[in-house]
N, C-alpha and C positions, 0 to 999 in steps of 0.2 A: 320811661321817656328817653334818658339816657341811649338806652340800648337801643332805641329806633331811631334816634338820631344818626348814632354811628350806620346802621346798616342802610340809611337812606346816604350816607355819604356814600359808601361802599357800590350803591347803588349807579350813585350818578357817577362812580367812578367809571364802572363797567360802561355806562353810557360812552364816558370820554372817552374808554378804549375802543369803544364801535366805532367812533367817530371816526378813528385814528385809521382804523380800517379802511373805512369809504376813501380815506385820503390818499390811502395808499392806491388803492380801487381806481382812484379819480387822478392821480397824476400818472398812474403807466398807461388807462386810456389815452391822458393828452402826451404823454412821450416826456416826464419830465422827472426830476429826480425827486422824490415826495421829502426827501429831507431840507427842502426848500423851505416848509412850512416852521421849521424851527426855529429860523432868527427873525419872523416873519414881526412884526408891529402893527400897531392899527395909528399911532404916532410915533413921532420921533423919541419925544420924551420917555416915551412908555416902554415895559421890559416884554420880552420877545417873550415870540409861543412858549419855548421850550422852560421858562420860568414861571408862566401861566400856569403850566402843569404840574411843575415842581411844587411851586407854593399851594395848590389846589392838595395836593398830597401830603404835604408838610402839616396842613390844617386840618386833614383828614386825624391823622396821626396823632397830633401834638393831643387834637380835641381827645379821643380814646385814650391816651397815656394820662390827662388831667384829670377826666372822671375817672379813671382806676388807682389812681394814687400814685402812678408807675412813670419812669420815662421811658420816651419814644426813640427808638433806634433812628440811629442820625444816615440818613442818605446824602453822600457827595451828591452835589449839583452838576456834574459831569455830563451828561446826558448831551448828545450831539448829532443823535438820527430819533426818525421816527419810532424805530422797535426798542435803544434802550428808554423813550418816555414811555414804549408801553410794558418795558420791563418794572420800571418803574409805579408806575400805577397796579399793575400785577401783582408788587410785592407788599404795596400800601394796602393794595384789599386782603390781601392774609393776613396780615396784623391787623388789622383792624376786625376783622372776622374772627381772632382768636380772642376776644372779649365774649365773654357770655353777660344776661344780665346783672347777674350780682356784682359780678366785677364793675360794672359801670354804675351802681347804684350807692357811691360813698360819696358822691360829690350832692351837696342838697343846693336850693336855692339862695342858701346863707352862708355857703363855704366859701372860703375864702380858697383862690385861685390863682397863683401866680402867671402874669402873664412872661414871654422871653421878652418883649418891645412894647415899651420901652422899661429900659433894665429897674429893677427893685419896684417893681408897681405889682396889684393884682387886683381882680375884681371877683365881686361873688359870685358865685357859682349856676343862677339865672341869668347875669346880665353876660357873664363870660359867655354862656351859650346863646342868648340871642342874640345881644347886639355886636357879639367880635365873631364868634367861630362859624357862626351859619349865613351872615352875611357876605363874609370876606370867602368863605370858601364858596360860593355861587357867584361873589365875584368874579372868582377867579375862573371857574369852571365857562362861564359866559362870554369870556372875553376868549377863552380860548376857541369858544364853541363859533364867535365872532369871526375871528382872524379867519377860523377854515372859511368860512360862509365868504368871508370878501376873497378870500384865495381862489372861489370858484369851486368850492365842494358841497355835489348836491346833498347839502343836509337841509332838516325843516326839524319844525319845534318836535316833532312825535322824535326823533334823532337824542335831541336836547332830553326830554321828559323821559323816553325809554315806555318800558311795556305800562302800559297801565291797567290793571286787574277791575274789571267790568263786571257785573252780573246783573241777572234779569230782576229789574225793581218789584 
């Protein structure tokens, strides 16, 4: 289970790089510099695209490093145009692809998990992967998927969801 997790994150990474695409796609049509979309908000409060991604990656990452027992290589937050978040994202799915299942197969539903936030806490090893790492990274992935969609980039859910493997019932 582990290991399909990871590659569904990996999954909808690749999505978020298509997207990234289209954006690019989508502001040299309208004549505009696509690196607009990176400090981009959908509120004031709220953190910008370009930390939508970061953190969408971070969680990709952190989750793979926690069920293999290993830590996850730390990426600066630096990122300040469209191609280094998709360099970005590029290098979160290689790591995260260099997990095979056995690797991801030590964390059970009773392990204990230390989380980084808040500091000396951790949760077991079900509740870590439902209710914090699969939530907050679709959070994250969504709001990003958001920002482009109010910025004027024609995406639609099939954009969002990516291929979906059909066959005849």
């Amino acid at each position: 289970m582990h290991y399909d997790l990871v590659r569904q994150f990996a999954f909808s990474l690749r999505n978020l790089d298509a997207m990234l695409e289209k954006t690019i796609g989508h502001a040299t049509n309208k004549g505009f510099d696509p690196n607009n979309f990176v400090t981009a908000r959908l509120a004031p409060d709220m953190m910008p695209f370009s930390r939508q991604v970061q953190i969408a990656c971070d969680i990709a990452k952190s989750t793979a490093a926690a069920l293999s027992g290993t830590t996850a290589p730390r990426f600066e937050d630096h990122e300040k145009t469209i191609g280094e978040l998709q360099q970005r994202i590029r290098a979160t799915i290689e790591y995260v692809e260099s997990f095979d299942a056995a690797a991801l197969s030590k964390v059970t539903a009773a392990s204990v998990v230390p989380v980084p936030y808040p500091p000396g806490k951790a949760m077991h090893g079900k509740e870590y992967v439902f209710t914090r790492q699969i939530p907050n990274f679709y959070f994250h992935v969504t709001t990003a998927y958001a920002l482009l969609r109010a910025g004027g980039v024609d995406l639609g859910k099939m954009d969002y969801l990516g291929a979906i493997v059909l066959f005849d019932a």
